[in-house]
N, C-alpha and C positions, 0 to 999 in steps of 0.2 A: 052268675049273679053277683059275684063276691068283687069283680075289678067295677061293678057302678056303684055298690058302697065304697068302696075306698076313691073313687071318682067326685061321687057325690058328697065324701068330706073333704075331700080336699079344696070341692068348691065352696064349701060352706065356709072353711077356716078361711081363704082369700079374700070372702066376704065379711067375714067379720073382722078380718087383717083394715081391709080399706075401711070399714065402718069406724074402728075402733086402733087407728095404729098401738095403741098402750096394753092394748090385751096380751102383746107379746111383751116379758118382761126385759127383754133383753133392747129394748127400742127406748131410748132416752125420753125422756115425756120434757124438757127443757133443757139450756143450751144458755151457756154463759158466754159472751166475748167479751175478751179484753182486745180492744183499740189503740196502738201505741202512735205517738205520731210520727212521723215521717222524720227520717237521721239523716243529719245533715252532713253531706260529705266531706270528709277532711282530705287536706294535702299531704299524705304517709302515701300517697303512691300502691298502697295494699288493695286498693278496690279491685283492679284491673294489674295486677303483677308489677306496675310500680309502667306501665305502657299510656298516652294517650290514644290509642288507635284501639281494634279490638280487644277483652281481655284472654287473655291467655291462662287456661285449664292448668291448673296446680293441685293432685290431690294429696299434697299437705299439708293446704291451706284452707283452714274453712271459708265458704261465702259469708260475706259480711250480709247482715239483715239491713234491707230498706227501713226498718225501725227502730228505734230509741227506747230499747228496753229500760234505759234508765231514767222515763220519763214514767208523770201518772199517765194510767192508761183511763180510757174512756168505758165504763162495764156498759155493756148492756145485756138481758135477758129476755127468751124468745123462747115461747110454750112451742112446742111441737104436738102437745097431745095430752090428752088429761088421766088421771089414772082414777082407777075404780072408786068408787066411797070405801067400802072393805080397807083397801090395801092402804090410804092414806092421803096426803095433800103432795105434788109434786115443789120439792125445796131444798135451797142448796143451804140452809142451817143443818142439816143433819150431812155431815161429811162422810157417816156411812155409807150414802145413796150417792158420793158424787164424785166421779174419775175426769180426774185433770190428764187431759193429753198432750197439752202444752203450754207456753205464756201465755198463748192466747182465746184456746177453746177449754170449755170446762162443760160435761154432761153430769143433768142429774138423770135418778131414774124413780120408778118407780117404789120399790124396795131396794132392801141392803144389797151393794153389789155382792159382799160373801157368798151370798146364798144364791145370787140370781147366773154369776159367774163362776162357777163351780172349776172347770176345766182349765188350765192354764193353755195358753196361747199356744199352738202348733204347726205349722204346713200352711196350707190355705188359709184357714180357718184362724189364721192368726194376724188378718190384715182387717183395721178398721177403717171403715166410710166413714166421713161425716159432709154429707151432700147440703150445700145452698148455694148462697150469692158470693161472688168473688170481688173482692177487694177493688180499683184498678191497678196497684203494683202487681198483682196474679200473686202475691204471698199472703193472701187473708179473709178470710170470711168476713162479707157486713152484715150476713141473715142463715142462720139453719134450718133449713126444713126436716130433716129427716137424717136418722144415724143407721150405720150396719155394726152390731158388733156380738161378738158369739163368743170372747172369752174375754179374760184379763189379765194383763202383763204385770207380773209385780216389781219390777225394775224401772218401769215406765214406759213411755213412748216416745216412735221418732218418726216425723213424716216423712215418708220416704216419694211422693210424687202427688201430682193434680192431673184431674183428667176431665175433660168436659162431660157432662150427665147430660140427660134429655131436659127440657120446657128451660135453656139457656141456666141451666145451674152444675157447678163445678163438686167433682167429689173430691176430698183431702184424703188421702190414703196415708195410713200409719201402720206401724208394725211397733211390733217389742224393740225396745235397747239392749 
């Protein structure tokens, strides 16, 4: 009798998971982008190893970004999911609730991450999604639907790859610095 109790909660929490994605507090209930415009390429020869034909792999040379971090960027914000009355209003005025992963994405949550991210980043369990719409460069989110993320880095983060997700939306995968 005891494996369809644990059968039958675990359907229950899946269902309350899709009802309610904010019941778990570890799921971003909002999603900030910053929008940089498009950089425009200069004649240093440094895009492509200083070649006009393919570029040629140099690892110690960083890739230059298709954007103009030195320009204003364009914010936009995008609810993924609403959080209880109890727990509070989802917002990125309270910087307690809000982990910046990079120039360009920024998640709130729920509650304080202290409390919600206890565990510091490790092994698996140390890579975060942030699944939506892709850019057309393939370097940027225009929409997020939905975050994975189960601990917190306190050095920061780095995207370390993009990978296609299912219904035509891309995950951004980051880890620790």
């Amino acid at each position: 009798m005891w494996p369809w109790a644990a059968i039958t909660s675990l359907i229950l929490f899946a269902l309350l998971v899709d009802a309610n994605p904010c019941a778990l507090p570890q799921i971003a209930c909002a999603a900030r982008l910053s929008a940089y415009p498009r950089a425009e390429p200069d004649s240093s020869g440094w895009e492509s190893s200083g070649l006009d034909d393919v570029p040629i792999y140099d690892e110690f040379f960083l890739s230059i970004s298709p954007f103009d971090f030195s320009a204003s960027p364009s914010v936009s914000e995008h609810n993924i999911c609403s959080c209880d009355a109890d727990v509070g209003n989802c917002s990125f005025a309270d910087p307690d609730r809000v982990i910046r992963l990079d120039r360009m994405v920024e998640l709130a949550f729920c509650g304080r991450t202290e409390e919600i991210f206890k565990n510091p980043c490790r092994g698996r369990r140390g890579v975060i999604r942030v699944i939506g719409r892709i850019h057309e460069s393939g370097e940027a989110l225009v929409s997020i639907e939905e975050s994975v993320m189960f601990c917190k880095c306190e050095r920061g983060y780095h995207r370390i790859r993009v990978e296609p997700w299912i219904n035509d939306l891309y995950a951004f995968i980051y880890k620790c610095v």
